[in-house]
C-alpha angles and dihedrals in degrees: 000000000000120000123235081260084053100057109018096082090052090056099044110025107234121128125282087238093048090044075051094056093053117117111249084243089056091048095052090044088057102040087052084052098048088046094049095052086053095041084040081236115179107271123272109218115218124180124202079256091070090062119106089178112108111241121252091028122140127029 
């Protein structure tokens, strides 16, 4: 089974070491995301506020 490191730069095209760099929070938000497009859960939403990553991490 792939992790959500393993699978989220596939989905959305950034690098491995920036999906690395991702706080544990972040990771969690996407993968819900990513789960809910493919359940057709109703939509999270999620505002630049809710992110604890530090902008301009990763490559």
């Amino acid at each position: 089974m792939l992790s959500a490191l393993g699978y989220l730069p596939e989905l959305t095209g950034i690098p491995h070491s920036s999906a690395q760099q991702l706080a544990l929070h972040d990771v969690f938000v996407a993968s819900m995301l990513i789960v809910g497009f493919f359940t057709g859960a109703q939509n999270l939403v999620v505002s630049d506020d809710d992110s604890i990553t530090l902008p301009g991490s990763g490559d």
